[in-house]
C-alpha positions as CSV (number, residue, x, y, z in Angstrom):
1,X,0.3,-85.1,-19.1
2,X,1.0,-82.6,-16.5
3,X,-0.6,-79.5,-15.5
4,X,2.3,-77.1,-17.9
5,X,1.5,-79.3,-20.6
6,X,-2.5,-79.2,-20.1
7,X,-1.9,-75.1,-20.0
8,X,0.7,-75.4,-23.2
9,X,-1.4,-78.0,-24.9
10,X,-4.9,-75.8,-25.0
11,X,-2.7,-72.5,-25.8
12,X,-1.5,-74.3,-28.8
13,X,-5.2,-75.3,-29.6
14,X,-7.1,-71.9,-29.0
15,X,-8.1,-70.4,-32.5
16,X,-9.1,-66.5,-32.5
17,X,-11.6,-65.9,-35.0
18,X,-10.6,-62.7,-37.6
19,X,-12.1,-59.2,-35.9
20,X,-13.9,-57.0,-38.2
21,X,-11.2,-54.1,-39.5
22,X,-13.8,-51.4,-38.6
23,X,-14.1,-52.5,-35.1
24,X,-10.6,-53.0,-34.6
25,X,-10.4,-49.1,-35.9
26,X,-13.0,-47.8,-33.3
27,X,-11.3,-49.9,-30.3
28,X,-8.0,-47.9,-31.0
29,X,-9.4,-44.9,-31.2
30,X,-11.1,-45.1,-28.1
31,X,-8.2,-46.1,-26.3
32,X,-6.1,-43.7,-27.8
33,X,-8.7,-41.6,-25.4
34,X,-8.1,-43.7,-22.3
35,X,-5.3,-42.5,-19.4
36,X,-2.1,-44.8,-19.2
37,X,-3.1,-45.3,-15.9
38,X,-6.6,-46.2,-16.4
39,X,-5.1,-48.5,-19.5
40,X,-2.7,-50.3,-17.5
41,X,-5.4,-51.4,-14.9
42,X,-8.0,-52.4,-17.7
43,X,-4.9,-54.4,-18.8
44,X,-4.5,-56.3,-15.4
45,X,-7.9,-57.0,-14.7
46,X,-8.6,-58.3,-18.4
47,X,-5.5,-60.9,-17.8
48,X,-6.9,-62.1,-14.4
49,X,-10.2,-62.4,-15.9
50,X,-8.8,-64.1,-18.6
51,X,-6.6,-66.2,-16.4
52,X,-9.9,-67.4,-14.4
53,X,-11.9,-68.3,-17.7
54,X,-9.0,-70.4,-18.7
55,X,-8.7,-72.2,-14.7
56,X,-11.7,-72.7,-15.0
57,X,-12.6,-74.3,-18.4
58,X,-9.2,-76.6,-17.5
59,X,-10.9,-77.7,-14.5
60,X,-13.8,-79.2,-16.5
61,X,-11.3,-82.0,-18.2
62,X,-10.8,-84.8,-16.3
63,X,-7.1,-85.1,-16.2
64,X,-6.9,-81.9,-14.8
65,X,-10.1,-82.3,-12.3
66,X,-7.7,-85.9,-11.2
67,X,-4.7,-83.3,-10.8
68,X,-6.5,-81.1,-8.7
69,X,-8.4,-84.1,-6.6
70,X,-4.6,-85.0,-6.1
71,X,-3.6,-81.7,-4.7
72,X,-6.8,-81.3,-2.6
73,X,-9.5,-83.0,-1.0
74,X,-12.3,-85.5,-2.3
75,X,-14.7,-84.8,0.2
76,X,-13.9,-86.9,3.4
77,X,-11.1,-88.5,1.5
78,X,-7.8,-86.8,1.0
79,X,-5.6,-87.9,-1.6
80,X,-2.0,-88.9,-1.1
81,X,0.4,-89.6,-4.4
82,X,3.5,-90.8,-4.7
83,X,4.8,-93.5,-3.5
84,X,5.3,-97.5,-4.0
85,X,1.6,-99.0,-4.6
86,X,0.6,-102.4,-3.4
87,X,0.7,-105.2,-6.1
88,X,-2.8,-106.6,-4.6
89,X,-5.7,-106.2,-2.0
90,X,-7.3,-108.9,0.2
91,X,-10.9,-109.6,-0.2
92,X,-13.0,-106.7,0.7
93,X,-13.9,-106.8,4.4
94,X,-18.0,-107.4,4.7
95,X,-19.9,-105.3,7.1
96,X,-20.5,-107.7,9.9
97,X,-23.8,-105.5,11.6
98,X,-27.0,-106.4,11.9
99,X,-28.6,-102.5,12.0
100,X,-31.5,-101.4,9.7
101,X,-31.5,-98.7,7.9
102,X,-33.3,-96.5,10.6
103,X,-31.1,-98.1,13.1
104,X,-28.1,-97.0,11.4
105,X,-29.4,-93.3,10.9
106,X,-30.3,-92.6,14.6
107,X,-26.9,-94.2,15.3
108,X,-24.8,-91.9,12.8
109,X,-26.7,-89.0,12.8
110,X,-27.8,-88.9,9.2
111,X,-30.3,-90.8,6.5
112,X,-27.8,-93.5,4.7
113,X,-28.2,-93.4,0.9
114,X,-29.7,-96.6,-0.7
115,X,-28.3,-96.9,-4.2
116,X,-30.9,-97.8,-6.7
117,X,-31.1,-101.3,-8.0
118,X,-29.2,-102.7,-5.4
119,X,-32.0,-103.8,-2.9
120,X,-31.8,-104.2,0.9
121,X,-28.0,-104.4,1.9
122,X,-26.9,-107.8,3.7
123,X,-25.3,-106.2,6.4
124,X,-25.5,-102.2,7.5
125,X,-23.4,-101.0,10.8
126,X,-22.9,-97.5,12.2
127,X,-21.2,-95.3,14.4
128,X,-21.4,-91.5,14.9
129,X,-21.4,-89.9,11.2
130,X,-20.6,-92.7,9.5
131,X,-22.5,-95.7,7.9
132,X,-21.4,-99.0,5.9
133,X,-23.2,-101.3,4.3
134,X,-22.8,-104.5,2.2
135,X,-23.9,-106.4,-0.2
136,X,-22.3,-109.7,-0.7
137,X,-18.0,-108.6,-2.2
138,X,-19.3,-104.8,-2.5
139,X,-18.6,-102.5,0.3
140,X,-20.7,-98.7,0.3
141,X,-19.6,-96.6,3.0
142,X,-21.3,-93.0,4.1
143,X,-19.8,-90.6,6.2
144,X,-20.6,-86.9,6.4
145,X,-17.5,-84.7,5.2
146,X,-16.3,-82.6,8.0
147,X,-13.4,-80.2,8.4
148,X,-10.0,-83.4,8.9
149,X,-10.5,-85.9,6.0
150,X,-11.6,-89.4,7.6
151,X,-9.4,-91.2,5.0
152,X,-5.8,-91.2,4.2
153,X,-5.5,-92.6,0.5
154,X,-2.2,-93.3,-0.3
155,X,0.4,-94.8,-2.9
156,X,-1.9,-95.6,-5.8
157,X,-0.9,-95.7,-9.1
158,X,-3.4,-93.5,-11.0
159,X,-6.8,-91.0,-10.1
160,X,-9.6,-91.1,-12.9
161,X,-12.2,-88.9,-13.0
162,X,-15.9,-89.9,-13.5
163,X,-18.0,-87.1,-15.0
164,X,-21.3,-88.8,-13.9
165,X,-21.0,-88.7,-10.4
166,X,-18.4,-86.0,-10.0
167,X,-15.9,-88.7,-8.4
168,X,-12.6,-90.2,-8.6
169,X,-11.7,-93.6,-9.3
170,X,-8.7,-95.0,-7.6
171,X,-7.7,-97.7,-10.4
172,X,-5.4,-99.6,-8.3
173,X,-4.6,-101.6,-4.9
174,X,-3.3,-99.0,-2.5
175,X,-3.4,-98.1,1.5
176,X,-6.2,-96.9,3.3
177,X,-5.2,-95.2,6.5
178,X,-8.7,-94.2,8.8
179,X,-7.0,-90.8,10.5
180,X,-8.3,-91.2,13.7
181,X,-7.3,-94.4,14.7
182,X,-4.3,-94.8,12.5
183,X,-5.7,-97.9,11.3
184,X,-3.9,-98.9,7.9
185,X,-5.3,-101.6,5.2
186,X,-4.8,-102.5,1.6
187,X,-7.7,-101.7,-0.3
188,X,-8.6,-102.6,-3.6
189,X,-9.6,-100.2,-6.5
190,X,-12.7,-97.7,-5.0
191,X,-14.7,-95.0,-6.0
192,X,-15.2,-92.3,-4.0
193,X,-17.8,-89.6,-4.7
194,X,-19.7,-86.4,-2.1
195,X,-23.2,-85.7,-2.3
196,X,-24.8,-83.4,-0.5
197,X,-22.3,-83.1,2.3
198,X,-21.7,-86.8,2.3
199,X,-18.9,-89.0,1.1
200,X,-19.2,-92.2,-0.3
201,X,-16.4,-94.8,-0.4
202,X,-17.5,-97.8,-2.7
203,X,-15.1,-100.8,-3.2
204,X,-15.7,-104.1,-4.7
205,X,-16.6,-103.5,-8.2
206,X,-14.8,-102.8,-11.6
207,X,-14.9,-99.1,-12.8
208,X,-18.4,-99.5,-14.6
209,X,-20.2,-101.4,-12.1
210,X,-19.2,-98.8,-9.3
211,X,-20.3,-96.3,-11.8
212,X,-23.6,-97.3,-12.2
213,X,-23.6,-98.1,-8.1
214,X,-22.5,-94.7,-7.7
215,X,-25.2,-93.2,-10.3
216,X,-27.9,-94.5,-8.4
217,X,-27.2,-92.7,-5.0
218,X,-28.1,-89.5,-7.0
């Protein structure tokens, strides 16, 4: 379902409750009192108001909030649909570095996020703003969120939102292209989530497990 059919859908489904007939009585006679002029503005800043209420309570369902995540930014990560997606992913690279956690913030500038439950990473390497760490198939990594997405995400099949940690779940194989460089790889389904000026790119785990991964950074 669509955006038009989100907007058609919920103005199908909105019930007004009956107003009292003495109320409706004073309203009209008051604006029987009111200058065309002054009637026509009321008008057009009830509608925007209204307009904004509805945005905004359309924003809080998830296909919407995965429509929007499409047009926009998720943090570091911008979105790219359309498109032919990959039919698989390669194993998920391993972090290869031998930093600690300390190590790794001096380096990138920041205090990397240890998800709860996890324990200590196997591997953890750095560069400036950016941290990634592993543990065994799972791949976490941290980068702060700056003006240029870091991440190019691009022909995937579908964008699911996760209410618990305000991310989007990217269901299917699909290329990650690092901006900078111009570095492209397949990558498997991910989760990507921002907290706190920080995104986090998780990938290695089904939809639940990254889930739970993801609840614990918070």
């Amino acid at each position: 379902m669509n955006l038009d059919d989100e907007l058609r859908a919920l103005g199908r489904s909105v019930e007004v409750p009956p107003v009292d007939s003495e109320l409706t009585a004073a309203v009209l006679a008051r604006v029987a009192d009111i200058p065309v002029r002054r009637r026509s503005r009321d008008r057009w800043r009830a509608f925007v108001a209204g307009l904004c209420v509805l945005l905004a309570g359309l924003a809080l369902t998830p296909p919407v909030r995965a429509a929007v995540a499409e047009w926009l930014r998720i943090g570091g990560v911008q979105a790219v649909p359309g498109g032919t997606a990959p039919q698989s992913a390669p194993p998920v690279p391993t972090v290869s570095g031998a930093l600690s956690l300390e190590q790794a913030a001096q380096v990138a500038g920041f205090t990397p996020v240890l998800p709860k439950g996890l324990g200590a990473p196997d591997a953890v390497d750095a560069s400036k703003d950016f941290v990634a760490m592993s543990w065994g198939s799972l791949r976490l990594e941290q980068f702060r969120t700056g003006i240029s997405p870091m991440y190019l995400k691009q022909h995937y099949k579908s964008l699911d939102y996760i209410q618990q940690v305000n991310g989007y779940w990217f269901s299917t194989p699909h290329e990650l292209v690092l901006v900078n460089e111009q570095v492209v790889r397949i990558a498997g389904p991910t989760l990507v989530w921002e907290l706190n000026g920080t995104t986090f790119r998780l990938e290695g785990a089904d939809k639940h497990r990254a889930t739970q991964v993801a609840v614990g950074t918070f």
